[in-house]
PDB file as gemmi writes it, atoms N, CA and C in Angstrom:
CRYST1    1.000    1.000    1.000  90.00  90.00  90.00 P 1                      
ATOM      1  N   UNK A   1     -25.524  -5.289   4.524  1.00  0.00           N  
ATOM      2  CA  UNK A   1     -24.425  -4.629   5.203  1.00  0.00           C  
ATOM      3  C   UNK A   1     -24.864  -3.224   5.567  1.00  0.00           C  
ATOM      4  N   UNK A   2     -24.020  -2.764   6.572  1.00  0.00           N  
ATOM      5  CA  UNK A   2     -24.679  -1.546   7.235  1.00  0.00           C  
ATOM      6  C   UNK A   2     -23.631  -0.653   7.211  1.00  0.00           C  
ATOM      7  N   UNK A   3     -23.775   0.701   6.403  1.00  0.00           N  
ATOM      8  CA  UNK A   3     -22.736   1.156   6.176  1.00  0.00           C  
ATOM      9  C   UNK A   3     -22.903   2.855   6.754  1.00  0.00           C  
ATOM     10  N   UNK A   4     -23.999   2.530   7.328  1.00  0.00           N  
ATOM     11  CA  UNK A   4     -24.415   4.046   8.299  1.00  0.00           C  
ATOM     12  C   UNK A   4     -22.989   4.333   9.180  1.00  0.00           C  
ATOM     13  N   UNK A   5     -22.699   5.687   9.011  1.00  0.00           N  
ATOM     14  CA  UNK A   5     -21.810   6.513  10.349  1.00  0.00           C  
ATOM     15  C   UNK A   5     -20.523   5.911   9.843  1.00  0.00           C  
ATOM     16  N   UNK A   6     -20.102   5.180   8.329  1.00  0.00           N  
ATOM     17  CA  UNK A   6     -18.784   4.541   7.835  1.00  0.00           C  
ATOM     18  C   UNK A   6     -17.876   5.767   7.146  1.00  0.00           C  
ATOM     19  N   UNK A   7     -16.514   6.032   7.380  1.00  0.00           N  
ATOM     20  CA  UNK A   7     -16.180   6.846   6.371  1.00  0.00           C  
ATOM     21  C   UNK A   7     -15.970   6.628   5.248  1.00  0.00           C  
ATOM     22  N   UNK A   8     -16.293   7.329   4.528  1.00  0.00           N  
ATOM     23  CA  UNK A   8     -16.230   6.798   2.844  1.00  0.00           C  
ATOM     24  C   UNK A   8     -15.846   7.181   1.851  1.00  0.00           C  
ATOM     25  N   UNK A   9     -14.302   8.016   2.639  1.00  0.00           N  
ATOM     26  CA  UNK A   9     -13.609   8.031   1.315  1.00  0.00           C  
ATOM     27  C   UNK A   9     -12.131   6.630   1.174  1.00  0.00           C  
ATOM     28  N   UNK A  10     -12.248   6.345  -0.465  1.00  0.00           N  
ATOM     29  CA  UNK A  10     -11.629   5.041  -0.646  1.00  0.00           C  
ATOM     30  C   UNK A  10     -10.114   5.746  -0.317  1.00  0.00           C  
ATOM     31  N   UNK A  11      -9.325   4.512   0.256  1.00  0.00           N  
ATOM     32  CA  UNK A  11      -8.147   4.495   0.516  1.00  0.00           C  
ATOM     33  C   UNK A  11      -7.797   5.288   2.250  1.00  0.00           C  
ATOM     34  N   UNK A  12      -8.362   5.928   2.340  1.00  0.00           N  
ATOM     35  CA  UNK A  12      -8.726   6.320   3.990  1.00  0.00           C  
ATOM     36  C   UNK A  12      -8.076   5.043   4.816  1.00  0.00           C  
ATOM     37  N   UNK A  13      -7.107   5.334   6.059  1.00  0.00           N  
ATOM     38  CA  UNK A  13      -6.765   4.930   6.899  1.00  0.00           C  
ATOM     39  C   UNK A  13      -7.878   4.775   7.882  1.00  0.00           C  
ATOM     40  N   UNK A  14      -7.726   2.975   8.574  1.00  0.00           N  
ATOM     41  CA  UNK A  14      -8.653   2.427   9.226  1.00  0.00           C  
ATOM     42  C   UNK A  14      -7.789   2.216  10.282  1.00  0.00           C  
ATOM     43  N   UNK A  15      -8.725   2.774  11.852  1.00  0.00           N  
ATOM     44  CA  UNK A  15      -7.684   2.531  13.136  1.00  0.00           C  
ATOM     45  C   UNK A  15      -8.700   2.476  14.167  1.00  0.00           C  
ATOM     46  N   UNK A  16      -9.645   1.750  14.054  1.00  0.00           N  
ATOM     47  CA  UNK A  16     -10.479   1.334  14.990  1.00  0.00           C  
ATOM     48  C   UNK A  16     -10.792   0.359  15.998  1.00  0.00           C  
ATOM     49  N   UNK A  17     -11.462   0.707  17.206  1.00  0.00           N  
ATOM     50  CA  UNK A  17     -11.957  -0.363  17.495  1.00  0.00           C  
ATOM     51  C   UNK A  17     -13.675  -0.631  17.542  1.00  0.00           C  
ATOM     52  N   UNK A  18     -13.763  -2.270  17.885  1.00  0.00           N  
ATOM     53  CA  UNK A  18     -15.406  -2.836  17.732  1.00  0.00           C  
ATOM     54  C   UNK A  18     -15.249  -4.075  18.420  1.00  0.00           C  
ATOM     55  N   UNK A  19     -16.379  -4.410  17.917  1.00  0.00           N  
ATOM     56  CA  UNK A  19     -16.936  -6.246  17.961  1.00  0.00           C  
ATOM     57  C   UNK A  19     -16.392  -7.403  16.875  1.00  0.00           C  
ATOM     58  N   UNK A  20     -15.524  -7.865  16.789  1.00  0.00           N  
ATOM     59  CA  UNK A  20     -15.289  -8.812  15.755  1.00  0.00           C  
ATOM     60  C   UNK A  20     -16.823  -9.603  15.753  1.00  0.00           C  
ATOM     61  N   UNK A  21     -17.260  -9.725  14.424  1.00  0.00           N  
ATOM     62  CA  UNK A  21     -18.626 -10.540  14.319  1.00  0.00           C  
ATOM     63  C   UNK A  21     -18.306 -11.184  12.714  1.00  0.00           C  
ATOM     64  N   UNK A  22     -19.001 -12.467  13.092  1.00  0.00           N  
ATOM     65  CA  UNK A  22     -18.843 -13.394  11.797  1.00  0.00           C  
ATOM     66  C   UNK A  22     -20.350 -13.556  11.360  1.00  0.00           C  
ATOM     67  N   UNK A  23     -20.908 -13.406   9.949  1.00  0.00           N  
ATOM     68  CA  UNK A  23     -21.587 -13.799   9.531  1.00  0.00           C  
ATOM     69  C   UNK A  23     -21.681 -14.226   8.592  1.00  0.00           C  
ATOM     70  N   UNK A  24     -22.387 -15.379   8.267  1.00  0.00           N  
ATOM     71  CA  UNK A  24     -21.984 -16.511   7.111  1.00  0.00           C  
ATOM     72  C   UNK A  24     -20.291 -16.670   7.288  1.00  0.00           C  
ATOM     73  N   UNK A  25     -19.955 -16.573   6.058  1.00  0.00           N  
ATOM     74  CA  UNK A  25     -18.524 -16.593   5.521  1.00  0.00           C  
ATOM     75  C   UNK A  25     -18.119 -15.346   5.652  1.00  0.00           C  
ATOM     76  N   UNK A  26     -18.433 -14.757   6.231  1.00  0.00           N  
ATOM     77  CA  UNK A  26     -17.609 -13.138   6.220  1.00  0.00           C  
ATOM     78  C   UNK A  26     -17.649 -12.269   7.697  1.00  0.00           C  
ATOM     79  N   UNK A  27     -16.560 -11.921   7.815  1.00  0.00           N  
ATOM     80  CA  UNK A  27     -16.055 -10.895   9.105  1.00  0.00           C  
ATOM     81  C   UNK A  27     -16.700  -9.677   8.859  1.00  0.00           C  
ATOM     82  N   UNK A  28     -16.795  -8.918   9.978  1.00  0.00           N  
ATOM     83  CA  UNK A  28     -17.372  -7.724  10.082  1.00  0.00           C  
ATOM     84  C   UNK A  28     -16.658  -6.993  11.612  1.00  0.00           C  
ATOM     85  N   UNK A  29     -16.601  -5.560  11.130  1.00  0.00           N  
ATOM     86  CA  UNK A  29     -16.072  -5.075  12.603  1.00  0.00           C  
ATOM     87  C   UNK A  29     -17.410  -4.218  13.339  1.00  0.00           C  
ATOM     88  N   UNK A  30     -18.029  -4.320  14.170  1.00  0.00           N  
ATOM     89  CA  UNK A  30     -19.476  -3.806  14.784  1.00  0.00           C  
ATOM     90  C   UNK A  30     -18.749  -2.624  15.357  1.00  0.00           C  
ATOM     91  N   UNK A  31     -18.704  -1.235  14.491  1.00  0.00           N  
ATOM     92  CA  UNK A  31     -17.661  -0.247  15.200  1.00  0.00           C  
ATOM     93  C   UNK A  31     -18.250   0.293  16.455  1.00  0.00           C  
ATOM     94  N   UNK A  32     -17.349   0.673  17.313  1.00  0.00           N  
ATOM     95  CA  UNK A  32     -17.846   1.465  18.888  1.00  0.00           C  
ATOM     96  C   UNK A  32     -18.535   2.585  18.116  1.00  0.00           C  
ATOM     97  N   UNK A  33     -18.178   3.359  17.259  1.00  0.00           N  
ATOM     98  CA  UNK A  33     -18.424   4.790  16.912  1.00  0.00           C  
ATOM     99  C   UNK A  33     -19.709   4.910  16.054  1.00  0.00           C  
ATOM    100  N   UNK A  34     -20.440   3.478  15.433  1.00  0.00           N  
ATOM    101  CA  UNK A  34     -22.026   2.854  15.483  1.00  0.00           C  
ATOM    102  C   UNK A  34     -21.533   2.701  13.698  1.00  0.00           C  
ATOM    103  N   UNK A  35     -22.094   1.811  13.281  1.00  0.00           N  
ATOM    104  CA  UNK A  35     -22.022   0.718  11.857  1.00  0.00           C  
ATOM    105  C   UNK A  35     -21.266  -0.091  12.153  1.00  0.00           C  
ATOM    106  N   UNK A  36     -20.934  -0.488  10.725  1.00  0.00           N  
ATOM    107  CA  UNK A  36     -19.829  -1.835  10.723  1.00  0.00           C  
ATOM    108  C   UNK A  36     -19.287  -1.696   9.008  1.00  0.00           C  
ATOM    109  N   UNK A  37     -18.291  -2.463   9.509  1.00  0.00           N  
ATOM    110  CA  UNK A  37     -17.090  -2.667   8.143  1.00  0.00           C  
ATOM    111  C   UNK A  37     -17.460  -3.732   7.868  1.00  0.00           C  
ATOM    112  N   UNK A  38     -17.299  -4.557   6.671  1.00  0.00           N  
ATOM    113  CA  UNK A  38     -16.795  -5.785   6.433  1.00  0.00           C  
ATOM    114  C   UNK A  38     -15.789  -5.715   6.109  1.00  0.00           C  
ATOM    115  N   UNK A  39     -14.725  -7.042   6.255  1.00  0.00           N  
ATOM    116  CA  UNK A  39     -13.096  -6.700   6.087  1.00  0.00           C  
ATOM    117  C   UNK A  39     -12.557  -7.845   5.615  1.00  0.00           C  
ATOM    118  N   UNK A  40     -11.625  -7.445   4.950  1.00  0.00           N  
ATOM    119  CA  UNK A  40     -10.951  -8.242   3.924  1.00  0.00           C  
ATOM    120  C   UNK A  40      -9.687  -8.817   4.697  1.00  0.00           C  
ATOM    121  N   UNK A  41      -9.632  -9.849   5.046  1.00  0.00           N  
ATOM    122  CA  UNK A  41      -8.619 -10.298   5.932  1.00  0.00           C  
ATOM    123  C   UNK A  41      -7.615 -11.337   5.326  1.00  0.00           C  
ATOM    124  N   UNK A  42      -6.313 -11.773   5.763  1.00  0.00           N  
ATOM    125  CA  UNK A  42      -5.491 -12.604   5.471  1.00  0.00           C  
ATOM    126  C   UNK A  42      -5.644 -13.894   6.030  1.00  0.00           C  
ATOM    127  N   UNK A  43      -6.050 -13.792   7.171  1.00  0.00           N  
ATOM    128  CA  UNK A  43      -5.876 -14.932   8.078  1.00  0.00           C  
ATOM    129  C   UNK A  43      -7.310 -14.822   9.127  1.00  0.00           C  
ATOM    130  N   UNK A  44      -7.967 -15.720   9.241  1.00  0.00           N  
ATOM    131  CA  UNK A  44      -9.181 -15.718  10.063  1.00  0.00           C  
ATOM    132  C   UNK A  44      -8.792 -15.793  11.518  1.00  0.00           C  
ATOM    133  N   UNK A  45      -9.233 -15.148  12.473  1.00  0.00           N  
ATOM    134  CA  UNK A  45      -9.456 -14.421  13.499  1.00  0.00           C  
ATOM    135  C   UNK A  45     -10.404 -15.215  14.133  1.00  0.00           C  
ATOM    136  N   UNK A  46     -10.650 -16.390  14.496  1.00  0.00           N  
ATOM    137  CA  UNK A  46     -11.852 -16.952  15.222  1.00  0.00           C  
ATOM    138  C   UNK A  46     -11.977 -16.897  15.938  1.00  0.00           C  
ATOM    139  N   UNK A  47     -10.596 -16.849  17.141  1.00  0.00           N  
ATOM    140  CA  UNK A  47     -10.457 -16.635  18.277  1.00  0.00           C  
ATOM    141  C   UNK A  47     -10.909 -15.604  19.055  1.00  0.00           C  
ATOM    142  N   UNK A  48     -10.882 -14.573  18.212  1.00  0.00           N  
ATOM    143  CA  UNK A  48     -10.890 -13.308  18.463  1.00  0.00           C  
ATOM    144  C   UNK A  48     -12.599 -12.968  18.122  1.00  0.00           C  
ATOM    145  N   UNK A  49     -13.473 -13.327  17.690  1.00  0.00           N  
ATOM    146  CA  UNK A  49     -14.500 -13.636  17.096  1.00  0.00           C  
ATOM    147  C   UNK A  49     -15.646 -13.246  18.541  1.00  0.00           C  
ATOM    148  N   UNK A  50     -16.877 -12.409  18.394  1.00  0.00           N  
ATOM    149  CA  UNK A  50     -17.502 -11.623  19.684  1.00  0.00           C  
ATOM    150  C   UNK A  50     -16.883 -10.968  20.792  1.00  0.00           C  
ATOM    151  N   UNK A  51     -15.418 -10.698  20.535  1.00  0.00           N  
ATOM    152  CA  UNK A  51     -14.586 -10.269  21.121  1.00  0.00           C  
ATOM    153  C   UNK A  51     -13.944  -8.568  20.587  1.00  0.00           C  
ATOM    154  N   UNK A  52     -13.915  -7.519  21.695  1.00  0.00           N  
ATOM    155  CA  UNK A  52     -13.746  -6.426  21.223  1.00  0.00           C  
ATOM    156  C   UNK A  52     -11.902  -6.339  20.801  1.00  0.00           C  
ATOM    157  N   UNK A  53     -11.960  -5.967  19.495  1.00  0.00           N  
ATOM    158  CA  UNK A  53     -10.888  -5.900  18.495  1.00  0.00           C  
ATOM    159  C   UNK A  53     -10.135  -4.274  18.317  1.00  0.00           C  
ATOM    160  N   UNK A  54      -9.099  -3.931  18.182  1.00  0.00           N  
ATOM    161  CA  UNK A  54      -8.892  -2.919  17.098  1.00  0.00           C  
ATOM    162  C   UNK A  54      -8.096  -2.918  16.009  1.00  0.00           C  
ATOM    163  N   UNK A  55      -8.804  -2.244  15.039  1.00  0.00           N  
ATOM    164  CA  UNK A  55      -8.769  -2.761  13.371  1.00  0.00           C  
ATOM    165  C   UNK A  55      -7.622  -1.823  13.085  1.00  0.00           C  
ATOM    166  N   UNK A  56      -6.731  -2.469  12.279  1.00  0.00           N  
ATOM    167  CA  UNK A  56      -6.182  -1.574  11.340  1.00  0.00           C  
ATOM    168  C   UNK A  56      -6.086  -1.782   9.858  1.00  0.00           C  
ATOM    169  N   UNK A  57      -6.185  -0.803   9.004  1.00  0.00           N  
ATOM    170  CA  UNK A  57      -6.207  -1.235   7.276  1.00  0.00           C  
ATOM    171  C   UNK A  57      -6.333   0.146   6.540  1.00  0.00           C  
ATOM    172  N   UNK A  58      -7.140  -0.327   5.573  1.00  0.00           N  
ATOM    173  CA  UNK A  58      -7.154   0.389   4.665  1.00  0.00           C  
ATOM    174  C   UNK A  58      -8.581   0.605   3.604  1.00  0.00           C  
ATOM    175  N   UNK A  59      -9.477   1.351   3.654  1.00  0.00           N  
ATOM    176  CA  UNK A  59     -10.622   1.343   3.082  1.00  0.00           C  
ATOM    177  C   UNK A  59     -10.830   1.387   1.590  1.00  0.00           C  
ATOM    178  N   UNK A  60     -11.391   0.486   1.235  1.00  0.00           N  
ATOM    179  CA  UNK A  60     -10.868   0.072  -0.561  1.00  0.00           C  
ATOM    180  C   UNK A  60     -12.434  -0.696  -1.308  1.00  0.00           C  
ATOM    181  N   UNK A  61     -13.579   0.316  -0.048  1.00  0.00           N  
ATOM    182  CA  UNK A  61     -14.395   0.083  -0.849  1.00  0.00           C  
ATOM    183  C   UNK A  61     -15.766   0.593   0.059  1.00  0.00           C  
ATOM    184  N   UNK A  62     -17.259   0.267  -0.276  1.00  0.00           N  
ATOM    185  CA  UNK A  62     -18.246   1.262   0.415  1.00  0.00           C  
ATOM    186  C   UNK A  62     -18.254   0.685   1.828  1.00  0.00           C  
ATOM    187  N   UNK A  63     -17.765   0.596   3.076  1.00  0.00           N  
ATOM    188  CA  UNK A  63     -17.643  -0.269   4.151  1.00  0.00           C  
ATOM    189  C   UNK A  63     -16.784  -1.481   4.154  1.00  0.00           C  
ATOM    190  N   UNK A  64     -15.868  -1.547   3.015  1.00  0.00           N  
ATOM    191  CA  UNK A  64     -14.852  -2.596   3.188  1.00  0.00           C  
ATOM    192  C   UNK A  64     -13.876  -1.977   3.305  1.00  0.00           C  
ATOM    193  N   UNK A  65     -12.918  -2.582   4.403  1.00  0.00           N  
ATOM    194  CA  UNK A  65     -11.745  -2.687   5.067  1.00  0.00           C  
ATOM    195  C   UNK A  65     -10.723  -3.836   4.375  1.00  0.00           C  
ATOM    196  N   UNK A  66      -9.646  -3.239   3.658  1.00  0.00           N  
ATOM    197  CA  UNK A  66      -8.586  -4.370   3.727  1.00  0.00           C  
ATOM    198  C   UNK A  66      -7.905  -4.492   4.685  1.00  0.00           C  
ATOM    199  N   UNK A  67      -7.796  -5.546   5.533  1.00  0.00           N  
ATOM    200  CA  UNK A  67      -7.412  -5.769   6.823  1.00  0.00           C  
ATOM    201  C   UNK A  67      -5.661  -5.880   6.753  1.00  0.00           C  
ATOM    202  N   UNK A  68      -4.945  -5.162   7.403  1.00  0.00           N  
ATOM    203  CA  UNK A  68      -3.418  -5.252   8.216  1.00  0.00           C  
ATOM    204  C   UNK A  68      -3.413  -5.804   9.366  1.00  0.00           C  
ATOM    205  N   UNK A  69      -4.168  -5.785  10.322  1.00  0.00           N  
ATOM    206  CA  UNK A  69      -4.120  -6.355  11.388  1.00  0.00           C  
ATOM    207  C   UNK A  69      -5.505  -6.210  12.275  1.00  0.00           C  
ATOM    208  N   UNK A  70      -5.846  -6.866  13.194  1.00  0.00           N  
ATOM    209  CA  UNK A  70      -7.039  -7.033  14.062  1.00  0.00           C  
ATOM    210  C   UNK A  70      -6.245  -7.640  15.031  1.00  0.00           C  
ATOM    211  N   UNK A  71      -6.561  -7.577  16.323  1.00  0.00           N  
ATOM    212  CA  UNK A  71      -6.097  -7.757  17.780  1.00  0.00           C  
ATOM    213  C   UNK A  71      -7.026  -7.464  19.058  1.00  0.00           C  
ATOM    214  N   UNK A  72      -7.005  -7.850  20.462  1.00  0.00           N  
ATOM    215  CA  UNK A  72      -7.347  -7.543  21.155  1.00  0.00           C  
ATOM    216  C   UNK A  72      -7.415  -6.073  21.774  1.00  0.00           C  
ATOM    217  N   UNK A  73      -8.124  -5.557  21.776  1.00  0.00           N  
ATOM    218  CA  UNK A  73      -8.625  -4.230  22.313  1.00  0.00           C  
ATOM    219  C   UNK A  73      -8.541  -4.075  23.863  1.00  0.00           C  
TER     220      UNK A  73                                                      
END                                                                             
């Protein structure tokens, strides 16, 4: 995981947008602003999947996102 250019303090409000990207079993947001999150989601997003997203959540760990919502950008 790539956690270059991530903010990193825990609990920090997440309001971004990116790349929804799947690898293996796990989501990732490819941010415009350069790294990536992995994110903790409720409901899988496949649709939405190589498709530019914006994230909202909550940071609850070194590049993890607990996910509130993801959508079209």
């Amino acid at each position: 995981m790539n956690g270059e250019g991530v903010v990193s303090g825990i609990g920090t409000r997440i309001d971004e947008t990116g790349t929804l990207i799947r690898d293996g079993g796990a989501f990732y947001l490819r941010r415009d602003l350069g790294g990536r999150y992995e994110l903790e989601l409720h409901r899988t997003p496949v649709d939405l999947v190589e498709k530019r997203v914006r994230l909202a959540g909550t940071l609850v760990g070194p590049a993890l996102v607990y996910t509130e919502g993801v959508a079209p950008a």
